[in-house]
C-alpha positions in Angstrom: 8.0 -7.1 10.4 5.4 -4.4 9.9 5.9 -5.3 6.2 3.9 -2.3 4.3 2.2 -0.2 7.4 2.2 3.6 4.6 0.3 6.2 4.0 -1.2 6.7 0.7 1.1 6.5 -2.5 0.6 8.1 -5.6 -0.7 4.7 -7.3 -3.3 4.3 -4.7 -4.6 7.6 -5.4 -4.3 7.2 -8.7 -6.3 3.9 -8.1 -9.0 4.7 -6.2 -9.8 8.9 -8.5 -9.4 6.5 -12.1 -11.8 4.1 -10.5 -14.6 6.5 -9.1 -14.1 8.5 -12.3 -14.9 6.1 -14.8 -17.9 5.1 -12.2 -19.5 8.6 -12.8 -18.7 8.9 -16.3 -20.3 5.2 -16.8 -23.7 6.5 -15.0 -23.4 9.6 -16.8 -23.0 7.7 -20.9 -25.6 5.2 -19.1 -28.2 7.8 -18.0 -27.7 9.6 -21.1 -28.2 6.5 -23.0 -31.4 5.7 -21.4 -32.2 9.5 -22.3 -31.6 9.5 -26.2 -33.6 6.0 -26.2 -37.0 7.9 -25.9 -35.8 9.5 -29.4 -36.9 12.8 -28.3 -34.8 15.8 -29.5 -35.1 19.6 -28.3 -33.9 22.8 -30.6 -31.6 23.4 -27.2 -30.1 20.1 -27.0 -30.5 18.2 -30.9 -30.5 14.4 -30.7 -27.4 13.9 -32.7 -25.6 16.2 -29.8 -26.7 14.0 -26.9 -25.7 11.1 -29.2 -22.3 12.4 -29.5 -22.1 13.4 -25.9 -22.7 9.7 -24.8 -20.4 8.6 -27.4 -17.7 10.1 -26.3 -18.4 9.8 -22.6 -18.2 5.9 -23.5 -15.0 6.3 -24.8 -13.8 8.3 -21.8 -15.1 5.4 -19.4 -12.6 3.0 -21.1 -9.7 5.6 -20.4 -10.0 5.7 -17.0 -10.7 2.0 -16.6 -7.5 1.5 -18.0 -6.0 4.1 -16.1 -7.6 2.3 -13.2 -6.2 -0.9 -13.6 -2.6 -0.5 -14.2 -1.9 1.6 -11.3 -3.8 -1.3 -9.4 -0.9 -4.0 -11.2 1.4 -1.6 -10.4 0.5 -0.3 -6.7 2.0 -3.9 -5.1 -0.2 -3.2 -2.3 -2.8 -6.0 -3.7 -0.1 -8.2 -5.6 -2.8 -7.6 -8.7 -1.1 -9.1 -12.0 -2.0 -8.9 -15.6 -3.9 -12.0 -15.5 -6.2 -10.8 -12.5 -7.1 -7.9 -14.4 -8.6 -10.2 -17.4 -9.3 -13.4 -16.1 -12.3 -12.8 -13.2 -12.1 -14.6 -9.7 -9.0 -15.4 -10.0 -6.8 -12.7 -7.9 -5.8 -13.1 -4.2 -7.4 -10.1 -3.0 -11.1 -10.0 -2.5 -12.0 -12.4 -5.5 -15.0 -12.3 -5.9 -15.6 -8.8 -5.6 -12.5 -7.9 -8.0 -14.0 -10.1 -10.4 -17.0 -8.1 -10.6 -14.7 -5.4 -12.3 -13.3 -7.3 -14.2 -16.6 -8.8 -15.9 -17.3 -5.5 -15.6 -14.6 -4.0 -17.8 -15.1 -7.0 -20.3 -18.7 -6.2 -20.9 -17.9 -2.3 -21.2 -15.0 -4.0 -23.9 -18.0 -5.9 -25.8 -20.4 -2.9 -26.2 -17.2 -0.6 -27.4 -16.3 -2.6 -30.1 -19.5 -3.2 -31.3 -20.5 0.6 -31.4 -17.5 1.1 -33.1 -18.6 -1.5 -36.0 -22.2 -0.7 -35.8 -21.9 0.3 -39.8 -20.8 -3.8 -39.8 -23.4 -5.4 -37.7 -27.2 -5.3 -38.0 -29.1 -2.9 -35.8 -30.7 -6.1 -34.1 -27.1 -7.6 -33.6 -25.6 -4.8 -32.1 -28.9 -3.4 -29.9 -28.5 -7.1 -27.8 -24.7 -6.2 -27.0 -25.5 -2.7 -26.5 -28.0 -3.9 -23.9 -25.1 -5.3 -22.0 -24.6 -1.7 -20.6 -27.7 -2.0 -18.7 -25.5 -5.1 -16.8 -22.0 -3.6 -16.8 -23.3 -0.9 -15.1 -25.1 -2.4 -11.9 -21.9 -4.9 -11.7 -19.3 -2.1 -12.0 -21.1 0.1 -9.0 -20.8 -3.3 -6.9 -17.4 -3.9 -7.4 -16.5 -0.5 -6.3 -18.6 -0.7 -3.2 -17.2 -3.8 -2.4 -14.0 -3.7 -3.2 -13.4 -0.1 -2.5 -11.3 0.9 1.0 -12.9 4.0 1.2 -16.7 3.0 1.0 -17.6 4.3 4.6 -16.2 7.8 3.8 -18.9 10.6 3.4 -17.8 11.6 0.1 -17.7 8.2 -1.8 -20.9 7.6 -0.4 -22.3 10.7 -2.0 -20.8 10.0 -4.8 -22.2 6.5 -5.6 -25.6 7.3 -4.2 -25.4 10.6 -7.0 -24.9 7.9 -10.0 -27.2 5.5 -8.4 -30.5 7.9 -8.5 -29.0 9.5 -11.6 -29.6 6.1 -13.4 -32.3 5.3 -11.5 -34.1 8.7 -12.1 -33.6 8.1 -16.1 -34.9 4.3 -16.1 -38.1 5.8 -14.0 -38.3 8.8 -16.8 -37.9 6.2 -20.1 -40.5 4.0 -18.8 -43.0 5.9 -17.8 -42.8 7.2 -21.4 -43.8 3.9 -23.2 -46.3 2.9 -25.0 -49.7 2.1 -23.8 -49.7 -1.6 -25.1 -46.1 -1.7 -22.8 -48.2 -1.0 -19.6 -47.6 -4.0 -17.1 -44.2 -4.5 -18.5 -43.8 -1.0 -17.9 -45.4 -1.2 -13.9 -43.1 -4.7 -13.5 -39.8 -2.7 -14.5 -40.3 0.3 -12.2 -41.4 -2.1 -9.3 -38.1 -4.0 -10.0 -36.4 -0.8 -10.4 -37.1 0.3 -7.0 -36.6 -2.8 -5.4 -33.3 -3.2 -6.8 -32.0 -0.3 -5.9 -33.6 -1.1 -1.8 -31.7 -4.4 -1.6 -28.8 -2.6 -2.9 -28.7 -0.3 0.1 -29.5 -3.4 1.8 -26.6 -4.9 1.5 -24.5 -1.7 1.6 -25.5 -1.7 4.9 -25.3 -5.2 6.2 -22.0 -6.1 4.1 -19.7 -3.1 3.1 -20.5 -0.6 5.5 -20.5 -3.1 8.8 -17.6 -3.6 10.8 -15.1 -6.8 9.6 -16.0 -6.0 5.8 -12.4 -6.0 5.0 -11.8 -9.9 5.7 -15.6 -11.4 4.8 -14.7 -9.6 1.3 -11.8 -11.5 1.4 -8.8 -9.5 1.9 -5.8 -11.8 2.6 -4.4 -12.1 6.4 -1.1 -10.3 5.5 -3.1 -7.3 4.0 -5.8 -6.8 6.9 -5.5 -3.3 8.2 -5.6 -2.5 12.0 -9.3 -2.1 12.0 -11.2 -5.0 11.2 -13.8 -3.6 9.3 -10.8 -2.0 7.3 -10.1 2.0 7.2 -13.6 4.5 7.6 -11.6 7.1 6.3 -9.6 7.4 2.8 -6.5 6.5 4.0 -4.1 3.2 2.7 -5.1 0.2 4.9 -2.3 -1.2 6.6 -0.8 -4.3 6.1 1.1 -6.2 8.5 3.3 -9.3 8.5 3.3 -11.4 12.0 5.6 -13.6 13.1 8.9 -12.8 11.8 11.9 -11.3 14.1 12.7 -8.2 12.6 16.3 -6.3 13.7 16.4 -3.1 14.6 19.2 -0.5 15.4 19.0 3.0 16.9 19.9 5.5 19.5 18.8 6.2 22.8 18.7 9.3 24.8 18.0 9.8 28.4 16.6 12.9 30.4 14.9 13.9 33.9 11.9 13.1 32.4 12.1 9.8 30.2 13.9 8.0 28.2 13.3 8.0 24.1 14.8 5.0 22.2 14.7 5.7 18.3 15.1 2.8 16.3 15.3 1.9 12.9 14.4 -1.8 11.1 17.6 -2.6 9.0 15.7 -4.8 6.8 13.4 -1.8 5.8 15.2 1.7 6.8 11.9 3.3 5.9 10.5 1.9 9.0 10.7 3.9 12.5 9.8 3.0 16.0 10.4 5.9 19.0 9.6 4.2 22.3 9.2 6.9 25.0 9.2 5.5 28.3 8.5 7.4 31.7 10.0 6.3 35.2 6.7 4.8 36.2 6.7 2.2 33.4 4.4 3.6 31.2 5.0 5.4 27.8 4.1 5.1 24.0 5.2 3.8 20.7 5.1 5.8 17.4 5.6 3.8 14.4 6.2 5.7 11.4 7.4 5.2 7.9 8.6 7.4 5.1 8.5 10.4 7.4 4.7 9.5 7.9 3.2 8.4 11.4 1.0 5.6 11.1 0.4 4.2 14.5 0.8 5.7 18.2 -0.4 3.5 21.0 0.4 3.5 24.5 3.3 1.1 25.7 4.1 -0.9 28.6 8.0 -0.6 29.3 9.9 -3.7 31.0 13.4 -4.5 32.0 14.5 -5.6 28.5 11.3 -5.3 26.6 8.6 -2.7 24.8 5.2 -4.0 24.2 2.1 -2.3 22.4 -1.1 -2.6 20.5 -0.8 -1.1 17.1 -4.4 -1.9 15.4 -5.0 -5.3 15.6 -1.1 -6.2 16.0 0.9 -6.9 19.0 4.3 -5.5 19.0 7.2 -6.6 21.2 10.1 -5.1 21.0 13.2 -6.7 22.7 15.4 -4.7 23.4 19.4 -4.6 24.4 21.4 -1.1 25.7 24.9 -1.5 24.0 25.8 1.8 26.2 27.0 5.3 24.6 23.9 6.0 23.5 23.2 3.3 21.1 20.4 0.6 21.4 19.4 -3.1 19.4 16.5 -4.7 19.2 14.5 -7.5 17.7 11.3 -6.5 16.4 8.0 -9.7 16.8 4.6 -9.1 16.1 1.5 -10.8 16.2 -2.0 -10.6 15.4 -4.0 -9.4 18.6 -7.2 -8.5 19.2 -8.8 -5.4 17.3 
C-alpha cells in the first residue's frame, strides 16, 4: 500500500519552523555571548542590556526546542518516541544524526540550569558548563543539516550559512581582541576557526547536499521518499510500503477519447488512484491523497492491468471491470529503480 505518500501536515511544519528557530536563536544568544565576553559596554547598548538580551534569548532556545520535539513524537511520520528524544542513538530514523540533537538539547539543558543557579555555583564551576555552549552549538547546526529534509532548499541554506558566519564572525572579533601574552593561542583558534567551518561545507557538500543522502543518513526503507537523495524542495518526503496487496474500489467512465478509472484504497479512503488510459495503450496515473496530488507518472495500460513508476516505486494495479460503471482492483507495489 502506498502507506503515508502526503503532503505536508501541520506537525511537520511545525517541526521543521520550531527546529530552524531555535537554530537562529541559539547562534544569535551564542554570538552574543561571545560579544559580552570581551566585557566591553557602549552608552548605546550597556553591558547589563546585552546580558539580558542573551539571557533571555537562551531561554527562548529551550522553547522552541521543546516545541521542536513534541511535534516530532507526535508527527508519526518518523515513529520518534519519548525515549528517542532523551536517550541519543537510539531512534530508528537517521540515528546517528538524531542523536546529535538530542546531545544537543541535553548540553543546552546543562548550561540552563546552571545559569539559572549561578548565585549557587562558583564562577569557575559554572564558566566550564557554560563553555559547553561553544559544543551544543556546532552539534545542534549538524543535526539540522543532517537530519533536516529540506537541506537542499535555497532558503534553509541561507539560513544556516547566516548563523554559521554570524558565529563565526564573533569568534574572529573576540579573538583578535586578546591579550598580547594570548597571541599563538589566539592565531591557533582563528586557523581552527576557519578550518572548521571549510570541512563543514565540506561535508555539506559531499554528504547532505549529494544525491542518496536520505538512506546513507539512515532513513529506514519504508520511509525513503521517491527521490533517492530525499526531497530538494520543502515538501514531506514520501513514504511507501512495498509488497503488500492493497484492495481498491471505484468507478469507471468511458468516452471517445479514453477511459478514466477512479479508484479508491478501502484500507485507507484517503488514498486515490485515476488511471486514464487512451486507445493506443498509453495513459497516466495520478495518485493523490487528502485532496492533494502527490505523484503523476505516465502509465502503460494492459488487458487487465495498470503499471507505473511513481518515484522510486513500481505500481501495478490489477484490475477487474464488474460492468455498470464500477471497477476493483488490487493494488502491489515495489521498490523500482529511482
Amino acid at each position: 500500500m502506498l502507506a503515508a505518500v502526503a503532503g505536508p501536515t501541520p506537525l511537520w511544519y511545525a517541526t521543521r519552523a520550531s527546529g530552524y528557530t531555535a537554530l537562529v536563536l541559539l547562534s544569535a544568544s551564542v554570538a552574543l555571548g561571545v560579544f559580552t565576553s570581551s566585557r566591553e559596554s557602549r552608552r548605546q547598548w550597556p553591558r547589563f542590556v546585552i546580558q539580558s538580551l542573551h539571557r533571555n534569548l537562551s531561554l527562548l532556545v529551550g522553547v522552541f526546542l521543546i516545541i521542536h520535539i513534541l511535534t516530532s513524537i507526535i508527527d508519526p511520520f518518523a515513529k520518534l518516541t519519548f525515549l528517542d528524544a532523551f536517550v541519543p542513538f537510539t531512534a530508528s530514523y537517521r540515528p546517528l544524526w538524531l542523536g546529535l540533537g538530542v546531545v544537543a538539547f541535553e548540553l543546552l539543558i546543562a548550561i540552563t540550569v546552571t545559569s539559572l543557579m549561578r548565585h549557587r555555583l562558583g564562577w569557575r564551576s559554572w564558566r566550564v558548563v557554560h563553555l559547553l555552549a561553544y559544543a551544543c552549538w556546532p552539534v545542534a547546526v549538524i543535526h539540522g543539516v543532517a537530519t533536516g529534509t529540506d537541506t537542499k532548499a535555497p532558503w534553509a541554506l541561507l539560513l544556516v550559512a547566516a548563523c554559521v558566519l554570524a558565529v563565526v564572525v564573533a569568534l574572529v572579533w573576540r579573538l583578535a581582541r586578546a591579550g598580547s601574552r594570548f597571541a599563538a593561542l589566539r592565531v591557533f583558534a582563528i586557523a581552527g576557526t576557519c578550518v572548521a567551518t571549510g570541512l563543514l561545507v565540506v561535508w555539506m557538500l559531499s554528504g547532505p547536499l549529494e544525491r542518496g543522502w536520505a538512506k546513507s543518513a539512515g532513513t529506514p526503507a519504508d520511509l525513503l521518499s521517491g527521490s533517492a537523495g530525499g526531497p530538494a524542495t520543502p515538501s514531506r518526503p514520501t513514504a511507501l510500503s512495498t509488497g503488500l496487496n492493497d484492495q481498491l474500489v471505484g468507478s469507471i467512465v468511458r468516452s471517445a477519447a479514453n477511459v478514466t478509472a477512479t479508484l479508491t484504497d478501502t484500507r485507507d479512503n484517503t488514498l486515490e488512484l485515476v488511471v486514464v488510459a487512451k486507445a493506443d495503450g498509453s495513459g497516466t496515473l495520478t495518485v493523490t491523497r487528502s485532496g492533494t496530488r502527490v505523484c503523476v507518472s505516465p502509465a502503460t495500460i494492459g488487458s487487465s492491468a495498470v503499471t507505473a513508476q511513481c518515484g522510486a516505486v513500481l505500481t501495478t494495479i490489477q484490475v477487474v471491470d464488474e460492468g455498470n460503471g464500477s471497477i476493483r482492483g488490487t493494488l502491489i507495489t515495489q521498490q523500482g529503480a529511482s
